[in-house]
C-alpha positions as a Markdown table, in Angstrom:
| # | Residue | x | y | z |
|---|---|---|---|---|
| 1 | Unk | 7.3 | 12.5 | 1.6 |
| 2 | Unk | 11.1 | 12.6 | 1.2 |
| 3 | Unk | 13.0 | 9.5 | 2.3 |
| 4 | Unk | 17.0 | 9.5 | 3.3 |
| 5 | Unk | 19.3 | 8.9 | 0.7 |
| 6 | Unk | 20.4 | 5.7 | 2.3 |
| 7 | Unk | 16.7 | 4.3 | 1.9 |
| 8 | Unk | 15.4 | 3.5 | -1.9 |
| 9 | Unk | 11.7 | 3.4 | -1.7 |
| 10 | Unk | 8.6 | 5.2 | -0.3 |
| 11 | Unk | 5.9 | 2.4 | 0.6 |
| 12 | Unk | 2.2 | 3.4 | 1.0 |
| 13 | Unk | 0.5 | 1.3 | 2.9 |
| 14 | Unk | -3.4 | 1.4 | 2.5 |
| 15 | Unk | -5.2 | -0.9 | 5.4 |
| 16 | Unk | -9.1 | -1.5 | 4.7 |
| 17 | Unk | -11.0 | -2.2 | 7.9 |
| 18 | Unk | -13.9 | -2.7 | 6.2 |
| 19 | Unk | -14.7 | -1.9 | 2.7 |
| 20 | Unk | -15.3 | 2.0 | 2.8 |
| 21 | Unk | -13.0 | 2.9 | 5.9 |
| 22 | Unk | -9.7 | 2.6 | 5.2 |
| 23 | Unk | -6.0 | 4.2 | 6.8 |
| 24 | Unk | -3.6 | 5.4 | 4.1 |
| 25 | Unk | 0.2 | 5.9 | 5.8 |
| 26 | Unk | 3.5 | 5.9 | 4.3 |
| 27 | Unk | 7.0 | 4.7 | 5.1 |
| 28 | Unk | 10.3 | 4.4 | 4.0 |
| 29 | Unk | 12.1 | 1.1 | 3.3 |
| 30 | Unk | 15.0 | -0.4 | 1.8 |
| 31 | Unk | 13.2 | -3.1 | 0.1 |
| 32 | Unk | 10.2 | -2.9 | -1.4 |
| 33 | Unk | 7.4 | -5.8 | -0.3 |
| 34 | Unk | 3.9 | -6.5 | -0.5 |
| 35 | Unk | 1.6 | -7.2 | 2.0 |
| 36 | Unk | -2.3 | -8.4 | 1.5 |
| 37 | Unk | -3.1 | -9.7 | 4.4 |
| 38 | Unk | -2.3 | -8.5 | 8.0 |
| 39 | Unk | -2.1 | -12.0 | 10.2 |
| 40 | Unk | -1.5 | -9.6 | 13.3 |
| 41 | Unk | -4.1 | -7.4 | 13.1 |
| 42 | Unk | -6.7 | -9.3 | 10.9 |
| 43 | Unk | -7.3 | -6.3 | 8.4 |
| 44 | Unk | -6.4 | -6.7 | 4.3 |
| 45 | Unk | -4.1 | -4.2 | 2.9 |
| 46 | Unk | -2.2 | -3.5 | -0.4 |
| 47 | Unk | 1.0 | -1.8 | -0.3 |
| 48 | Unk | 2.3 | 0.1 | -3.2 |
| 49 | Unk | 6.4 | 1.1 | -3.7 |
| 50 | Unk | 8.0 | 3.5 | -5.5 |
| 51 | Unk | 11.6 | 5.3 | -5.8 |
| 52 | Unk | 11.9 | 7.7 | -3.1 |
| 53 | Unk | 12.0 | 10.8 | -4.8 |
| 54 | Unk | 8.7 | 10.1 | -6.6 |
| 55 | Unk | 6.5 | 9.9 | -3.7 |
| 56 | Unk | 5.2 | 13.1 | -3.8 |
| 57 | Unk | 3.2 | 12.4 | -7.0 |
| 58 | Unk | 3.3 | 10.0 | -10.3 |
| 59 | Unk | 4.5 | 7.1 | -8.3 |
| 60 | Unk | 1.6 | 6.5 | -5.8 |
| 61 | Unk | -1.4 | 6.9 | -8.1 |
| 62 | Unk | -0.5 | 4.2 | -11.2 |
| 63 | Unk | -3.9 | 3.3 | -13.0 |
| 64 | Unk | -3.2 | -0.4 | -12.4 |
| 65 | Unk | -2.7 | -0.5 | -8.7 |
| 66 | Unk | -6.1 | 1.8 | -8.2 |
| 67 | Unk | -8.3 | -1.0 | -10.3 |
| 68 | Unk | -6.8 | -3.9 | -8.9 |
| 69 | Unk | -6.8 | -2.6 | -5.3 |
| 70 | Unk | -10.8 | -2.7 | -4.7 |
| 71 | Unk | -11.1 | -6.2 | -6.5 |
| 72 | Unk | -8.5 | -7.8 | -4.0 |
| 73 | Unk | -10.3 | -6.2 | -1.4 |
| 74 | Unk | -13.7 | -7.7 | -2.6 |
| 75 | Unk | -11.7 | -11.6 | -2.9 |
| 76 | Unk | -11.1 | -11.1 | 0.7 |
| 77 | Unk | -14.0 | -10.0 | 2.5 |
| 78 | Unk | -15.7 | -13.0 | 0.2 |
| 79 | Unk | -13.0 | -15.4 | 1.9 |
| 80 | Unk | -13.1 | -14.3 | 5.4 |
């Protein structure tokens, strides 16, 4: 995904609605946040940012963020 020059990150956005279906998207944003919990729609989600122009790879796949994903995903369905 290729973001305008104006805008500085690529944010993928993965929203579990339970713990094996999940919706993968992608934006592009000026400032990179993170969400973890969707008040609105009641679903958990981890967000993951990177510079825009490394979106379509080594950004979106760091070891860390795919091990620490499934563990804060296990936390919430334990706290809902």
């Amino acid at each position: 995904m290729r973001c305008p020059a104006m805008v500085t990150y690529c944010m993928t956005t993965r929203t579990y609605y339970t713990p094996i279906k999940m919706k993968v998207s992608k934006s592009c944003v000026p400032s990179c946040f993170e969400t973890v919990y969707d008040g609105y729609s009641k679903h958990a989600s981890t967000t993951v940012c990177c510079q825009y122009d490394l979106c379509n790879g080594a950004g979106l796949n760091a070891p860390g963020t795919l091990t620490l994903a499934p563990i804060l995903l296990a936390t919430f369905w334990g706290l809902l």
